[in-house]
ZAVEXTI-937890 format. One record per residue (C-alpha): residue number from 1; residue in one letter; x, z, y. Coordinates in steps of 0.25 Angstrom, whole numbers, plus 5000, padded with zeros to 4 digits. Example, Ala and Ser with C-alpha at 12.3 -4.5 7.8 and 13.67 -1.06 7.14 Angstrom:
2
(kollum 1, 'A', (5049, 5031, 4982))
(kollum 2, 'S', (5055, 5029, 4996))
This chain:
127
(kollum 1, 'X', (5473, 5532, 4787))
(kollum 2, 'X', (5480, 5528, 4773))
(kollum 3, 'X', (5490, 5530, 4766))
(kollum 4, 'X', (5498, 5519, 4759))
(kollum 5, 'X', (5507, 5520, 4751))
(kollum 6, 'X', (5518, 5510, 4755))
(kollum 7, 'X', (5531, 5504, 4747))
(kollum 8, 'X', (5541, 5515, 4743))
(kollum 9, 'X', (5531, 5526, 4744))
(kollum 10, 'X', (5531, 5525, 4761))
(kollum 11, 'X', (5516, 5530, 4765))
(kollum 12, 'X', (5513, 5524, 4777))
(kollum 13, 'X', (5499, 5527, 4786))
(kollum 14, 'X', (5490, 5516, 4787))
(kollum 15, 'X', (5480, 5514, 4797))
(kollum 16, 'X', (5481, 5502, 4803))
(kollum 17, 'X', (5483, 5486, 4797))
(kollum 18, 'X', (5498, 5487, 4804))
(kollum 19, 'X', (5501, 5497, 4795))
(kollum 20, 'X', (5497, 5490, 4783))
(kollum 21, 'X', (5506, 5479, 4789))
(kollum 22, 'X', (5519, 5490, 4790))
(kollum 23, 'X', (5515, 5492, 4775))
(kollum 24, 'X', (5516, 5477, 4771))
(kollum 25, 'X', (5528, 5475, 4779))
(kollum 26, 'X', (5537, 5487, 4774))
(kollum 27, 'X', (5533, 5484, 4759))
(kollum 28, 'X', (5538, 5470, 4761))
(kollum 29, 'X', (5551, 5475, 4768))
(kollum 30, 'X', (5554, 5483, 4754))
(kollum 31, 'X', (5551, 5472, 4747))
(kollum 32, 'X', (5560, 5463, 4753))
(kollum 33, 'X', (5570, 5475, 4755))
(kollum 34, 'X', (5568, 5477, 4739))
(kollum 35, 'X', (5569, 5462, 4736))
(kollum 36, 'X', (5584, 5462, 4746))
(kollum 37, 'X', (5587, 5473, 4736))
(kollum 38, 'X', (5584, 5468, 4724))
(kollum 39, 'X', (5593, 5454, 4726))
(kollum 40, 'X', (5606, 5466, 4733))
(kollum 41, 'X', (5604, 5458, 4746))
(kollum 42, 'X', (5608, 5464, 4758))
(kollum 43, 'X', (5598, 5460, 4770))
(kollum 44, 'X', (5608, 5451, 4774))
(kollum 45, 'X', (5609, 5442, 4763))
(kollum 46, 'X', (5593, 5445, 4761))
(kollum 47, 'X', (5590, 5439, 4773))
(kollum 48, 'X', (5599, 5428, 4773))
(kollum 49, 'X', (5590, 5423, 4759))
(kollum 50, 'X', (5578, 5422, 4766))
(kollum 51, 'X', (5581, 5418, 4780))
(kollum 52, 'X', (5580, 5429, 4789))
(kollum 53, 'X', (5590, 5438, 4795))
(kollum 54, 'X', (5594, 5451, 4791))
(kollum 55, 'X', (5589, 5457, 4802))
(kollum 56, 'X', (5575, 5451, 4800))
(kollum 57, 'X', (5576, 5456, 4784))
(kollum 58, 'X', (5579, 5471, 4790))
(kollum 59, 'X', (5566, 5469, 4797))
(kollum 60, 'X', (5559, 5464, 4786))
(kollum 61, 'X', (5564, 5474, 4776))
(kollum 62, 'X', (5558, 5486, 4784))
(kollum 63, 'X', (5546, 5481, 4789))
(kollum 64, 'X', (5549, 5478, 4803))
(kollum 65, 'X', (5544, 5463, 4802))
(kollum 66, 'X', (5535, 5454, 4794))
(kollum 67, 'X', (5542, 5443, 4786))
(kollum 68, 'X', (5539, 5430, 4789))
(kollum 69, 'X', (5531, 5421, 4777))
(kollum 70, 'X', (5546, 5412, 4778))
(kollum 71, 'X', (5553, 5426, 4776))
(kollum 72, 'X', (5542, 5428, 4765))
(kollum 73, 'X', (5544, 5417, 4758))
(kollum 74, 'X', (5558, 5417, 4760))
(kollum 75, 'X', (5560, 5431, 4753))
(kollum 76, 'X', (5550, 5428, 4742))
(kollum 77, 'X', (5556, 5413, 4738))
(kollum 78, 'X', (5572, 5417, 4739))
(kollum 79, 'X', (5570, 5431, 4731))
(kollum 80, 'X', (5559, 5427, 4722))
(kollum 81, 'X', (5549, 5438, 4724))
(kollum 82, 'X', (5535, 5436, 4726))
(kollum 83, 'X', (5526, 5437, 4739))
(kollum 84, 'X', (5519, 5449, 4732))
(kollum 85, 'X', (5530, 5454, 4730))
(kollum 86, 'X', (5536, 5452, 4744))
(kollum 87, 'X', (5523, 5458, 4750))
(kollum 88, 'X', (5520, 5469, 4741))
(kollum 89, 'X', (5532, 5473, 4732))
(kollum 90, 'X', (5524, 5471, 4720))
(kollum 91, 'X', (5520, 5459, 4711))
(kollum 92, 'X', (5519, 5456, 4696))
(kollum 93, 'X', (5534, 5450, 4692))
(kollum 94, 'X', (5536, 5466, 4696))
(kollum 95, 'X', (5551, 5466, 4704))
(kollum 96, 'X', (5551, 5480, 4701))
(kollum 97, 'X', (5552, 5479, 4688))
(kollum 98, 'X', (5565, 5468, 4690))
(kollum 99, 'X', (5569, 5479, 4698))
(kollum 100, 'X', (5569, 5489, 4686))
(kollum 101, 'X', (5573, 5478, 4676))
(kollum 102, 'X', (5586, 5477, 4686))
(kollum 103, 'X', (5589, 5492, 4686))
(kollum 104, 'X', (5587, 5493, 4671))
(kollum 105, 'X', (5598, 5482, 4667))
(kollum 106, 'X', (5607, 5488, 4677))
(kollum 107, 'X', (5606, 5501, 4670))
(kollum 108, 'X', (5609, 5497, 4658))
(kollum 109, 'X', (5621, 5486, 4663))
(kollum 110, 'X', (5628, 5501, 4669))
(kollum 111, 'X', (5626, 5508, 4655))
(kollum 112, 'X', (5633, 5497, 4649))
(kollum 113, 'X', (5648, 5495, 4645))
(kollum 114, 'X', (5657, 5487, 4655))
(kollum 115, 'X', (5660, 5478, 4642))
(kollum 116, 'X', (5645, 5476, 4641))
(kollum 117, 'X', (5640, 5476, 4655))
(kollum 118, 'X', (5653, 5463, 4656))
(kollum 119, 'X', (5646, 5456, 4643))
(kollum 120, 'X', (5632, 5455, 4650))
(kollum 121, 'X', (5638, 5452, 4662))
(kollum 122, 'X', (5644, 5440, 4654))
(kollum 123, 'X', (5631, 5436, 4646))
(kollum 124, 'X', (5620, 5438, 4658))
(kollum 125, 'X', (5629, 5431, 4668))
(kollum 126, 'X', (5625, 5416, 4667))
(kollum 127, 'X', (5635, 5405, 4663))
């Protein structure tokens, strides 16, 4: 038996191919469950966007069904993101480092004035 190391430090056993399979299927779950996060979508309205029901998505997002190539597609078309990305969590336009980017800008919006935070408010908003 191995060892792999899975998505957010889980180790899970592996020693046969369905286990490979459980792997794949819960690292797309939290990717799809990061990518709901990211747009500040609730299951609900995530779902809605890409056809299925939310009960289908809570499946999805923990690894308790496959997505179908239509969900796939669906999820990768409406939100952008590639299908190495949907599959692995990683890929070279690096979503982790929006994520970061995003985290940084907030930052330094909350270290900023209220008069300062309503002028670039003013000037990012567009016209």
């Amino acid at each position: 038996m191995k060892l792999i190391l899975g998505l957010k430090a889980r180790v899970t056993i592996v020693g046969t191919n369905r286990s490979v399979e459980a792997i794949i299927i819960n690292t797309i779950g939290a990717n799809i469950k990061q990518l709901r996060k990211i747009h500040n979508l609730n299951q609900t309205d995530f779902a809605n966007k890409i056809g299925v029901s939310q009960g289908s998505l809570s499946d999805l997002e923990f690894g308790k069904s496959k997505p179908a190539i239509e969900t796939v597609i669906s999820i990768c078309s409406v939100f952008r993101c590639s299908y190495e990305w949907f599959f692995t969590g990683r890929e070279h336009s690096n979503i982790g480092d929006l994520n970061n980017t995003i985290s940084e800008l907030v930052q330094v919006i909350k270290e900023l004035s209220h008069s300062e935070q309503h002028e670039l408010l003013t000037v990012a908003t567009p016209t």
